[in-house]
N, C-alpha and C positions, 0 to 999 in steps of 0.2 A: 735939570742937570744930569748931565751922565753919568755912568758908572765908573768908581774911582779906577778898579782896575780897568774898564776899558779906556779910562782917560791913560794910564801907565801904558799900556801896550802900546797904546796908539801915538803917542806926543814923541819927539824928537827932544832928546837931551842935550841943552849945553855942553862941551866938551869940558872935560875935568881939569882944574887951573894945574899947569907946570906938567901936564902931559906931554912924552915925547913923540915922536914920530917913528923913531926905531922902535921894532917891537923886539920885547927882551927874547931872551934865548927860551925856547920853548921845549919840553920835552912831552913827546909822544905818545899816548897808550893804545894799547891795539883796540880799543873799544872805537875808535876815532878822535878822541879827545886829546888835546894838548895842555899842560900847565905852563902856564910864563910867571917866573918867580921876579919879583920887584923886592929889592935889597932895600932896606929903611933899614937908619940909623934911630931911629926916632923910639922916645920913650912909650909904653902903652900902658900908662895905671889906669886910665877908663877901662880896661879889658881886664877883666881878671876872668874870664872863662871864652870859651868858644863860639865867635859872633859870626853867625853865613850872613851875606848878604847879597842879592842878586840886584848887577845892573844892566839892562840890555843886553842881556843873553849871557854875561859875563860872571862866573862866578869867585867871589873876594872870598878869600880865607886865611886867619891869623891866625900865625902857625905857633908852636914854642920858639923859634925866632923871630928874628927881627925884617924879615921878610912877608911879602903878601905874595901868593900866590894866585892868580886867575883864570879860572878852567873856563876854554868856551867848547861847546857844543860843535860837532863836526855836520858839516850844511854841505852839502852839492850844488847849493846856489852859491857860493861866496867860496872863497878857497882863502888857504894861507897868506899870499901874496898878495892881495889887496885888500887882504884885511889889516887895521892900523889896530895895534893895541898900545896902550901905555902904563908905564912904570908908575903906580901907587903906592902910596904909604897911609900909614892908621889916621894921620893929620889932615891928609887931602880927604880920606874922607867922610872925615866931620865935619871938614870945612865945608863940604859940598850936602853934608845933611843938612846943617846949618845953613844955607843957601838955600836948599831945596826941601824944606818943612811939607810940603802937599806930597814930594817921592817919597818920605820915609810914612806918613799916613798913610798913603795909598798900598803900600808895602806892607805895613802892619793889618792893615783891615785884608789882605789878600793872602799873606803868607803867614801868619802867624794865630797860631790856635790861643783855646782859651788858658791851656792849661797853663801856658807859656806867659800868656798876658799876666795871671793871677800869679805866678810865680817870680817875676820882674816887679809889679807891684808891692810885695811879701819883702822882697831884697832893698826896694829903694825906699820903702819903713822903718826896716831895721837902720838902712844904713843913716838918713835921719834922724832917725833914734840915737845913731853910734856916733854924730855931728853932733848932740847936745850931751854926750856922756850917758847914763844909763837911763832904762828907760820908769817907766813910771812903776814898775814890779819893780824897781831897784834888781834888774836881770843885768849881767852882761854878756854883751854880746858873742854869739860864739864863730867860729869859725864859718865862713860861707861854703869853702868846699865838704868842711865837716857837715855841716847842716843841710847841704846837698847830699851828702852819699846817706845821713839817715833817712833822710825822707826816704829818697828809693825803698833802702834796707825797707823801713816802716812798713810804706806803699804797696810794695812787690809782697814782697820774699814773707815778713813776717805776720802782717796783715792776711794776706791770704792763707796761710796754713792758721793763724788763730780763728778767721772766719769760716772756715771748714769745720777745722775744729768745735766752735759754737752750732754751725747748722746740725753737726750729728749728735750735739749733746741736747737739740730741741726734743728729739724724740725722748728723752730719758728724763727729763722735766715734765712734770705734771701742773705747775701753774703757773700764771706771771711772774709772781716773785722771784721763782727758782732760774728760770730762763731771764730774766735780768741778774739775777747774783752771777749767775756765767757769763753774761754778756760785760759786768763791771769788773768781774775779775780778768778777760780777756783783754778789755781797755787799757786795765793796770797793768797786764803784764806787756803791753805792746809799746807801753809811754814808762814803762819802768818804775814807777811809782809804788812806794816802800808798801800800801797799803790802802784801801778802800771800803767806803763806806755806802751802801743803799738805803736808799727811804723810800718807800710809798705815799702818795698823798691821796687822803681824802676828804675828797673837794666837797662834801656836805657837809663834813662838821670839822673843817679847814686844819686837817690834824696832820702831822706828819710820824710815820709807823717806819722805824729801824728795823730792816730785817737782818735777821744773822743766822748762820745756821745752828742747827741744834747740837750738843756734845753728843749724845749718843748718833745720831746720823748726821751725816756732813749737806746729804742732801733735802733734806728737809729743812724749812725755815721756820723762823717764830717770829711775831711779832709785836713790836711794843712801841708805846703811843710816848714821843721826845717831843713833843711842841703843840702845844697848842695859842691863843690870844694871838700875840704881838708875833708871826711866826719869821720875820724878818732879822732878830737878833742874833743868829745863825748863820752862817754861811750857804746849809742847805736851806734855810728860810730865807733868804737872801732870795736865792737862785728860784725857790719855790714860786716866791711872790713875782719878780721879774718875768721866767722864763729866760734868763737870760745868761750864759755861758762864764764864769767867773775864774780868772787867775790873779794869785797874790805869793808875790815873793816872800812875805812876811806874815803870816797870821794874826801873828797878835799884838804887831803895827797897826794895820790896817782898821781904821776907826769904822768902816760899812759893820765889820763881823763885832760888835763887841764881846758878845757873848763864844766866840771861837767856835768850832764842832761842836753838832748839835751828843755827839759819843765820840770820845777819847779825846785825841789832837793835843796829848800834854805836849811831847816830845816834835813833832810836828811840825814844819816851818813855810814849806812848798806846797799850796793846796789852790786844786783846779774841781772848780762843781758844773757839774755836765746836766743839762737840764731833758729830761726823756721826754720826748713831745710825738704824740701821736699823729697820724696823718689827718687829723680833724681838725688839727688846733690846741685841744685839748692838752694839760700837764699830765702824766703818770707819775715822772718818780725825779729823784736827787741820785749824778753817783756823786759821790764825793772822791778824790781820788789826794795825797797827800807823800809828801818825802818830811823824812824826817831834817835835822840839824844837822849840816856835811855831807847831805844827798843833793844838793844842787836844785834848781828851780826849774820848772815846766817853763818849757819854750811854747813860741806861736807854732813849730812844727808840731812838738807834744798834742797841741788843743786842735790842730786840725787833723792827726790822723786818730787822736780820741772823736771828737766830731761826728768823721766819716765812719767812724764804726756803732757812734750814738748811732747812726740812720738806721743801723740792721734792727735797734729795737723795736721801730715800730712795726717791722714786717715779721720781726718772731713774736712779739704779743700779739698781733693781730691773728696768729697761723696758731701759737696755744690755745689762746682766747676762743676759737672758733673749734677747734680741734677738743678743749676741754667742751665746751657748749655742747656740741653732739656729743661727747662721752654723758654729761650730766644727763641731758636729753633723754639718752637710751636708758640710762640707769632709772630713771624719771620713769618711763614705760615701762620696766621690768617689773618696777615698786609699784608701781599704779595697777600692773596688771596681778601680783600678787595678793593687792590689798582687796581690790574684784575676785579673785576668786575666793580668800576667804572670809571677806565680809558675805557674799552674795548666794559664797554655797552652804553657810551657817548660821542665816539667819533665825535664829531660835528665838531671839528677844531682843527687845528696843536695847537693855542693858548689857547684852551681849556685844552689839553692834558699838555703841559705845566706848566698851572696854580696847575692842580692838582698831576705833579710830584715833581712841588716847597714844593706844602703845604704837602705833604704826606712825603717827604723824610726830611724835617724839625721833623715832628713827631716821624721818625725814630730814628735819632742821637741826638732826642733832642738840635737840633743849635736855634740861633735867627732869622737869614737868610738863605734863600739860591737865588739861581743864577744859571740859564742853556743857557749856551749859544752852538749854533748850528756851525755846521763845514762848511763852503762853497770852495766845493771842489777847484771850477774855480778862487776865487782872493786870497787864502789860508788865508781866512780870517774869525774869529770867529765874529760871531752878538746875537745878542738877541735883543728882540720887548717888552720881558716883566720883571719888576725886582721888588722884593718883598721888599718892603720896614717896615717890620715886624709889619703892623698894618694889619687887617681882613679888608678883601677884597678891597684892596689898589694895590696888586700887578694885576695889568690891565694895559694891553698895551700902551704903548708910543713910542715915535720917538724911533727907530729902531739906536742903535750903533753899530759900528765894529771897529774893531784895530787885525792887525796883528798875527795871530797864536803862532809869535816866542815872545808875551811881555806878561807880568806879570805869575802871576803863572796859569794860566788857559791856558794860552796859552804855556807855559812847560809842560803843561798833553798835551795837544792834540800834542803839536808835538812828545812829549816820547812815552807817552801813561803809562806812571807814575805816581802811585796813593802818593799823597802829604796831609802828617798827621803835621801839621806845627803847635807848641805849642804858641808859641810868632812871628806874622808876621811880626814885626818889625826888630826883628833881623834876619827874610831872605832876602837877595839882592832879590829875584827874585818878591820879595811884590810891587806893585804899591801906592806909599803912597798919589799919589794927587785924588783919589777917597773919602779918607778918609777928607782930607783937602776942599774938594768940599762940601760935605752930612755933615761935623762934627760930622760924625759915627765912633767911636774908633774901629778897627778890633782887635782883640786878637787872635785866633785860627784859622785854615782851616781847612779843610778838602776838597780835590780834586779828585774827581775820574773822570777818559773818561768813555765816553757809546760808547760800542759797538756795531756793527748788523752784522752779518757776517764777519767777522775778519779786520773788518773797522771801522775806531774813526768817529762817527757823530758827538760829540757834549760832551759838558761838563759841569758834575752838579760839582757847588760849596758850600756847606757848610761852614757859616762864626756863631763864636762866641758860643760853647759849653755853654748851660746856668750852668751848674753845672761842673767844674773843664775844662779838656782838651777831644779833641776827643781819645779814645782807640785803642785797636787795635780790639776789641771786635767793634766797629763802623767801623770799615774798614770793616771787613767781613763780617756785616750785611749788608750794603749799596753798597758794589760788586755785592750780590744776587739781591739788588734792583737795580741796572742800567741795568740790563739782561734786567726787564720789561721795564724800562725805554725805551732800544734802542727796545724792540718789542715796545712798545706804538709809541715811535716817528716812528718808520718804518711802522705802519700801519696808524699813523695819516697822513705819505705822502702819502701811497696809498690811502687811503680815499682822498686826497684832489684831486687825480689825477684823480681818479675816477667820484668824482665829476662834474667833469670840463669835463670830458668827457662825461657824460650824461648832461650836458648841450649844449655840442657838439650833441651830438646825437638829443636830442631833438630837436631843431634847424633844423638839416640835415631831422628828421623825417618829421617838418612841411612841409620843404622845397620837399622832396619828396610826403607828403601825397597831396600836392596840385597839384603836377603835375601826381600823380596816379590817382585822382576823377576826376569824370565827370564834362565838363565844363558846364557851364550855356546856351552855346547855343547847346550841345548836349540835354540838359535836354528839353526846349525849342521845340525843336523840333521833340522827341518821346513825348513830351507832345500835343503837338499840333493834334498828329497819333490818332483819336479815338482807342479804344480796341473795336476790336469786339465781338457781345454776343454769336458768335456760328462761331467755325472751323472746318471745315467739315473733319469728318475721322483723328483730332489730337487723339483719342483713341486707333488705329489701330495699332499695333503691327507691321508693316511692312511699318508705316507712314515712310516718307524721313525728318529724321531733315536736313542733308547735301542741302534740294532740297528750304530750307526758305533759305533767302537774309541776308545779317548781319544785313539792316535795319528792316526785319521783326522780327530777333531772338528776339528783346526787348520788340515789341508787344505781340508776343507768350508768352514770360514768363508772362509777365502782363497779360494774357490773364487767364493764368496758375494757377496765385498767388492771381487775385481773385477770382477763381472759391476755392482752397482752401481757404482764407481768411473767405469766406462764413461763414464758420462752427463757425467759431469765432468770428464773426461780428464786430471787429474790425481793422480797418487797413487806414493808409493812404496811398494814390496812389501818394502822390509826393515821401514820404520816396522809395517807393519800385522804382519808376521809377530812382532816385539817385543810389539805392543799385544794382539795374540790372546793368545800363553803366559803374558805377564804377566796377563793377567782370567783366565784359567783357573788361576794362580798363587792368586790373589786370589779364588779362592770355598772356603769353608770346609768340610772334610770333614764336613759333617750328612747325616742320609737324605735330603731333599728337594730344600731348596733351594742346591741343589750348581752343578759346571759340567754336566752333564746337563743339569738344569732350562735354564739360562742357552740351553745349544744349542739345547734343544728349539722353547722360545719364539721367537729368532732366526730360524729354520729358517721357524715360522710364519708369521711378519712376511715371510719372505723371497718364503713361498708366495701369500701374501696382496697383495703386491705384483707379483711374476707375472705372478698368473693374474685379477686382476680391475680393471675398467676405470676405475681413478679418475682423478685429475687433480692429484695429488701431485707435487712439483718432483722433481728429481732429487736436490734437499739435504734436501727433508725426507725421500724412502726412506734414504738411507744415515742421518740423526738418527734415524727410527724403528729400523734393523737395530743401529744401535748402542744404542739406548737398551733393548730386549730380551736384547743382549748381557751389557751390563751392570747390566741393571736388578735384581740382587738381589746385587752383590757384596758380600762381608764378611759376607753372611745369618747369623747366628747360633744358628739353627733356633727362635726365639723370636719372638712377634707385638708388634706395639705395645705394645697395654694389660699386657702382662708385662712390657718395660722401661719403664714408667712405674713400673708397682705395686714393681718392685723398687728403684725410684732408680736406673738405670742411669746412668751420664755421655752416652749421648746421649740420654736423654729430657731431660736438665737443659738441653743444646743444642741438640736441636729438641721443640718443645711437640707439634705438630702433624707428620704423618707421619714419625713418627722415621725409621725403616728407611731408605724411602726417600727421604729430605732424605742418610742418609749414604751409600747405593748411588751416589748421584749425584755426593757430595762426593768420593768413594772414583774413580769416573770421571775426574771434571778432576785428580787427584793423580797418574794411572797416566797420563794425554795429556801432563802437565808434566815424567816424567821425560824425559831423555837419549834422545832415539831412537824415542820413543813417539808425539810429535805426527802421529798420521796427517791433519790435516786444517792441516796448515802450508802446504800449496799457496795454501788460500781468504786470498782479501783478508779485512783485519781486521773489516767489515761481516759478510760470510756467515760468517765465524768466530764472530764474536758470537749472530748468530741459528743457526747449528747449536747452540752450545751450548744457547741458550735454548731448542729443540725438544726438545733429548738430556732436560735438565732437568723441561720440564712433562710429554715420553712416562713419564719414571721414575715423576716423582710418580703419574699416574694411572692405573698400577697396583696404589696404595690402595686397596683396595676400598670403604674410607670417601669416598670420591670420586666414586667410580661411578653407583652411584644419582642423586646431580646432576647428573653428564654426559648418564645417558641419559636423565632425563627433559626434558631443554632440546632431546639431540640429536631425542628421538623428538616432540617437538612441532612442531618443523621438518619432519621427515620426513612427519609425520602432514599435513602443510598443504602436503606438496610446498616447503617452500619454499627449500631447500638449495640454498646456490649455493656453488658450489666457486670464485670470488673474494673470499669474503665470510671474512676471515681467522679469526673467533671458529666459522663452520660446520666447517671445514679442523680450527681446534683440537678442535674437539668429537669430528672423525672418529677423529683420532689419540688420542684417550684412549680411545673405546671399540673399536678395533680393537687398543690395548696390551691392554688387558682381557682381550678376545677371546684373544689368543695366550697372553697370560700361564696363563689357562685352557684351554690347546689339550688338554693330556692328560684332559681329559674329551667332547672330543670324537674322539676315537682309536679306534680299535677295540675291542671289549670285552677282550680279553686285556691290552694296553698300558693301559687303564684301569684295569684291575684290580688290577695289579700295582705301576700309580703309587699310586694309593689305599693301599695296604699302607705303602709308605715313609713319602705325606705325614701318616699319622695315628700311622706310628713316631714322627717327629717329635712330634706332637701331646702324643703320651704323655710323653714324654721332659720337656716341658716342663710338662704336667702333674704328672710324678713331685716334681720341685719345686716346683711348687707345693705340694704335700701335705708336701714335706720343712720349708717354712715357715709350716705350718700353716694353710695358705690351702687352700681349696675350688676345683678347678679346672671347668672349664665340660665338661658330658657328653661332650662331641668329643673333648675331652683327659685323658679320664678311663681309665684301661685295663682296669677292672674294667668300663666300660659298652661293651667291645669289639663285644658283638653290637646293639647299637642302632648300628652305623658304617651299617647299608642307609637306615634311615629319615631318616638324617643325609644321606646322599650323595642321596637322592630333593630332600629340601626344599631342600640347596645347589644341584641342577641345576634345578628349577623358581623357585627364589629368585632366581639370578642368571644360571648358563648359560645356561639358556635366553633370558630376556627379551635377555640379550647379544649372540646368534647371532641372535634374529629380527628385533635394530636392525641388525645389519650385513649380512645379508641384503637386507634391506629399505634399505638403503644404497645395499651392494655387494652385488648378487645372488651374483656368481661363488663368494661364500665360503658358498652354500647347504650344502656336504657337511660342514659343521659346526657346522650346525644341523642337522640328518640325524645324526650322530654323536651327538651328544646327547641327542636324543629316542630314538636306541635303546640308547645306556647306563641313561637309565632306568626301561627297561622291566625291561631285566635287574636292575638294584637292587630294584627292586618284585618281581621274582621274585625274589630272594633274601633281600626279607625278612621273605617270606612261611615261610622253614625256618625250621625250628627250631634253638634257640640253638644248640646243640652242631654243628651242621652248618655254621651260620653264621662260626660264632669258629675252628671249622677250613679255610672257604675262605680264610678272611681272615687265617691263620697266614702269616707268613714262615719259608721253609726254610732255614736260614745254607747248607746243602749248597749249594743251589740258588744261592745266591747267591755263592756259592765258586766253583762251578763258570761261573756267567758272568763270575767278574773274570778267572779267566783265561780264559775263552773272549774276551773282550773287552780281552786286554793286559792289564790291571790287577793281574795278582800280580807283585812284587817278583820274581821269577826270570824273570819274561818280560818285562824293559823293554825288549829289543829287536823287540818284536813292531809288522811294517810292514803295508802295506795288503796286499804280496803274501803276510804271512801268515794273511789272514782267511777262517775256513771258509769251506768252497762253500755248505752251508746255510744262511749269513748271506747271501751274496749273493743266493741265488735269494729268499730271502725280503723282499731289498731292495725286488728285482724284483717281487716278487710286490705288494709293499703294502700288502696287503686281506688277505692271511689270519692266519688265529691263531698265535702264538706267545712263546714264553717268550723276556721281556725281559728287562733291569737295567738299575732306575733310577739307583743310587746308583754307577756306574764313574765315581768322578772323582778326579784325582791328588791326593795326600796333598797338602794348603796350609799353608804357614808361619802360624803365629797371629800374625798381622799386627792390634792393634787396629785401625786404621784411624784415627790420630787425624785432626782433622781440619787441613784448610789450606786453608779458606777465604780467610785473609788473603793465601794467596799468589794464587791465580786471580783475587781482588778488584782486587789491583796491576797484571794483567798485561789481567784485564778487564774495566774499569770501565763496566758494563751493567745496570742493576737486575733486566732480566728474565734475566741469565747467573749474577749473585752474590749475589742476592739467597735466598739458602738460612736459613731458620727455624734 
């Protein structure tokens, strides 16, 4: 079937019955258009307003007389004169609508809008209505052209300036209620209505809530609950339960409302209930809108341009709604981030934390109380220490209660793990009512949520007594967000406590070992008792025998050492340093190498090296450099870096980067911090700070991962001449490759004293090797003890690898330390001839004799039956070969007094307190 209008365009119409042939008298407009007026006598009560209607180009219009005029369209195809028009009247044609039922359809689906349709619809209702007399509101009917010009008035004019008006008072509204009270008061004033009512419904506990404003502010609302059960005996429960738009001319006729207004409606006779329906479906609210007695009744116009103005609520709840939601939101984060900084920056104690997640989550939901009680996994039983008793600063600790997990409602959350929104506690079984009957505190509301930490219930906050109405569901899911910090706060307030208790552990353990690491009273006693002598013959000599002094002389020596540098600074006490010697000699652990021998030996270097060559060193950095040699391998555990990494050691976990010596250093500031020990408490707190920081960076850079950095910065300098010894980073650079240098001194030593060091440091080697192999690791050929005879081609590429290039940058430095670079180049000469024998000759040079080594601990003091062995008991053979310096003979490396196994933990925290320096405490 085709289309109706192209059926109209296209079909040829019947001519109209009793049409003439003259065509009446036409008058002209200059647009080209002509009117031809047809004079009818004829009555028109079907017309009471202005009816177009087009036939074939022709257009009919009834006028306020009794005439039809017809305008046709002016065409260059067809002219005046052969066109035929005819005289019509309002009877011809209806008679001809009547006739032609498909033209006036096809006319209406083409020409005629909707608004038009539903407005002809509305008219031929009424007028039916006004055919049986009044209508079922006992309304009468009112005037059609009256009822036309209010609509407009309504529609246009007054409608849009109250909907303007509503949109600018959104912003000045702050929640649903209030932005509906303007929207019902706009309605009422646009339908005239004496008066109005608003309800909220809420659709879980199917209640109906009258909002009104408050007397002290107009803009504020309050609200209070008129219906609950049966909520249809109301008018607004009427409207509620339906959803459905209600007018009555009569109120309290009308047998649906029996119960009239749910508030007021004595007076009251005309009431129309508007039902607020969201764009989901969903009910929100009742208006109620009402005329008093001789206010006349609400029309079908009243209820549609109220109606069309219901629509705007869903789009201005929808724009608060979402508009309040980000304001909650942000305030949500402000609180959340307030409650983080001062739960998190004042964690002092579990009850601490506590106190301030009571009073924080109280401001939250707006309650009178609240209550946290904690989970104790092992009696499955809930406690709390602390309870708020809703007066400022009240809620502080008291006796400690508990009761089973499975009673009252707190204990329903922690075993569910069930968030509990409880409006009237009373009427829940699971309420405990004899807390209330104890305190004579009335409970009305709860609110219960668990805290979680890891997908485990610790503990449970309870919220008691909403101070304004009941808790929402809008407080559920603000105080969910807030239990998240809750269980982190309580979960670090455990780890703090645990922590706690564990550096009071430690401290303790530390005392307990720092007394058995220092020297005792009668060690001290009796190097006190040893004069220092004012002159050792040949301690400056580069090929001096530290290995050939006694354990009991090494302490002399240094004193001897510490105050010849002291001098320069005129300050020092001899009891502190005589404490801070025994104690580091206390503090190196009995291994073959890196023992107190080593520690002496390197010292002694540093000492010689200061001496005897021409630098330009303060007199704070020589005593930083003799102490940083001193102690630069304390606590040694005869083990390298990369072994306490590959092992998981606990100081590789605490320093990443040069372990060892990050804790030699740590293990320094620990033994200056005891009692007695500070040898450098003379210096102002400046030079104190920067000794440290020298002591610290000489440690580190005898790293040998270090080195090679050093000297190719130092040797680029040097190589360009351009070292200047004010230039504070050249001065750095000197002192980490002359640590080096000493650190390395027993390869530049005599070949005998070489030889015999090399045996120790690769006992070592082995040693730590041997475990490796015991945890099925592969250890490196050095450390290997079956690859014994490859130790020559080893000891060649370590002194061309790195001794050497060491000795020719501080030579080339400091000339005076030439005789070890000389040292060196003729160790290995000797290496290269030895490893040129054969294995079996090789692996027997390189044997250790225990005799031999027997025989030097106690030639050197060291056996348990000869601790009182003094300087006046040291062979004459040791002396003359003190003396001598240069020639061969049988050393020992490893004489150094048995050491308490002292871990060494560390205390950094305390030197940090005492000195706050980045370049002093700044330890990896």
């Amino acid at each position: 079937m085709s289309n109706p209008v192209r059926q109209m365009k296209h079909r040829r119409l019947p001519p109209l019955p009793g049409a003439v042939k003259q065509p009446p008298p036409q008058k002209c407009h200059g647009n080209g258009s002509c009117e031809h007026t047809l004079n009818d006598e004829m009555p028109r009560k079907h017309l009471n307003h202005q009816d177009i209607l087009s036939v074939k180009g022709f257009k009919l219009t009834s006028g306020s007389t009794s005439s039809l005029k017809i305008t046709a369209p002016s065409s260059r195809a067809s002219s005046a004169s052969t066109r035929k028009h005819a005289d019509l009247n309002e009877d011809q044609v209806i008679q001809y609508l009547h006739e032609n039922p498909k033209f006036l359809e096809d006319y209406v689906l083409s020409h005629v809008n909707q608004e038009r349709l539903n407005r002809w619809t509305a008219w031929k209702e009424q007028a039916r209505r006004h055919r049986h007399g009044e209508n079922l509101n006992g309304e009468i009917i009112p005037d059609r052209k009256a009822t036309l010009a209010k609509w407009k008035a309504s529609m246009h004019s007054k409608k849009w300036s109250l909907l303007q008006e509503l949109t600018r008072d959104i912003h000045n509204h702050s929640n649903k209620a209030q932005v509906l009270a303007e929207l019902a008061n706009c309605i009422a004033t646009a339908t005239s209505a004496e008066g109005h009512n608003l309800y909220l419904i809420d659709t879980s506990q199917q209640q109906l809530y009258y909002q009104k404003p408050t007397n002290n502010n107009k803009s504020e609302m309050t609200s209070s609950c008129v219906g609950s059960g049966r909520l249809s005996s109301t008018l607004a429960g009427y409207v509620a339960c339906t959803a459905e738009t209600v007018r009555t001319g009569d109120i309290l006729a009308d047998d649906r409302f029996p119960d009239g207004l749910a508030v007021g409606g004595e007076k009251c006779q005309s009431v129309m209930g508007l039902p607020i329906i969201k764009g989901d479906g969903s009910l929100t609210g009742v208006i109620e809108l009402y005329r008093n007695v001789g206010g006349g009744i609400f029309t079908l116009e009243d209820e549609e341009v109220a109606i069309s103005m219901v629509m705007w609520a869903d789009l201005c709840v929808e724009y608060v709604e979402m508009y309040n939601c980000m304001t909650r939101q942000r305030k949500l984060n402000e609180f959340l981030l307030a409650v983080t900084k001062s739960i998190f920056q004042d964690i002092v104690s579990m009850d601490t934390v506590i106190m301030k997640i009571m009073n924080y989550a109280k401001k939250l939901v707006n309650a009178d109380r609240a209550s946290l009680f904690l989970l104790d996994t092992n009696t499955n039983e809930l406690y709390a220490r602390i309870f708020d008793t809703g007066k400022i600063d009240e809620n502080l600790p008291s006796k400690e209660i508990r009761f089973p997990m499975d009673k009252g409602v707190a204990g329903h959350v922690a075993s569910t793990g069930e968030i509990l929104n409880i409006a009237d506690a009373y009427t829940d079984r699971r309420f405990n009512r004899e807390v209330d009957m104890q305190t004579g505190y009335r409970t009305k509301s709860i609110l219960c949520m668990p805290i979680y930490i890891r997908g485990n219930i610790i503990g449970v906050v309870q919220m008691v007594n909403k101070l304004q109405g009941t808790f929402t569901k809008s407080d559920e899911e603000s105080f969910e967000t807030f239990a998240v910090y809750c269980g982190l706060a309580l979960h670090h307030a455990k780890l703090y406590e645990k922590i706690r208790r564990s550096e009071q552990k430690y401290k303790v353990a530390l005392e307990v070992l720092s007394y058995h690491s220092q020297s005792s009273d009668d060690e001290f006693t009796t190097v006190k008792e040893v004069p220092v002598p004012d002159q050792i013959t040949n301690i400056t000599h580069y090929h001096f025998s530290p290995w050939a002094v006694t354990n009991m002389e090494k302490p002399i020596y240094v004193l001897y050492m510490f105050r010849d540098l002291f001098r320069r600074i005129n300050r020092y006490d001899m009891d502190s340093l005589i404490r801070f010697t025994l104690t580091v000699r206390k503090n190196y652990r009995n291994v073959p190498y890196h023992n107190w021998d080593h520690a002496f030996s390197v010292a002694h270097a540093m000492y010689t090296v200061i001496k005897t060559s021409e630098h330009r060193f303060t007199a704070q950095e020589c005593l930083a450099l003799f102490v940083a040699c001193l102690c630069h391998d304390l606590d040694h555990r005869g083990k390298t870096n990369a072994f306490m990494v590959k092992s998981a050691s606990p100081l590789a976990a605490i320093y990443s980067t040069s372990t060892m010596e990050h804790h030699h250093f740590n293990q320094t500031v620990t033994i200056l911090q005891n009692d007695g020990h500070n040898i450098f408490k003379h210096l102002s707190s400046e030079d104190y700070k920067r000794m440290l920081s020298d002591i610290r960076n000489s440690i580190l850079a005898t790293d040998l991962a270090m080195f090679f950095g050093n000297k190719a910065k130092l040797k680029d300098i040097a190589d360009r001449n351009g070292l200047s010894w004010k230039d504070d980073e050249h001065r750095r650079l000197v002192h980490a490759i002359v640590m080096t240098g000493c650190d390395l001194v027993a390869s530049a030593k005599p070949w005998k004293m070489q030889l015999d060091t090399v045996k120790y440091i690769f006992e070592e080697f082995y040693q730590q090797g041997d475990e490796e192999k015991a945890k099925g690791l592969t250890p490196m050929p050095m450390m290997d003890r079956e690859k014994k005879h490859e130790l020559p081609q080893l000891e060649v590429g370590f002194l061309v690898g790195i001794c050497l290039p060491c000795y020719e940058l501080m030579a080339q430095v400091l000339p005076e330390t030439k005789p070890m670079k000389d040292g060196a180049l003729s160790n290995m000469k000797k290496w290269k001839q030895l490893a040129e024998k054969p294995r079996d000759d090789v692996e027997a040079e390189l044997s250790i004799d225990i005799s031999e080594r027997r025989h030097s601990l106690i030639q050197y003091g060291e056996h348990p039956e000869d601790d009182s062995s003094t300087d006046s008991e040291k062979p004459e053979d040791i002396a003359e070969e003190t003396e001598s310096c240069g020639e061969d003979r049988d050393t020992d490396v490893s004489g150094s007094s048995p050491t308490a196994s002292h871990q060494g933990e560390d205390s950094v925290s305390d030197h940090v307190l005492i000195h706050e320096d980045d370049s002093v405490h700044c330890v990896e």
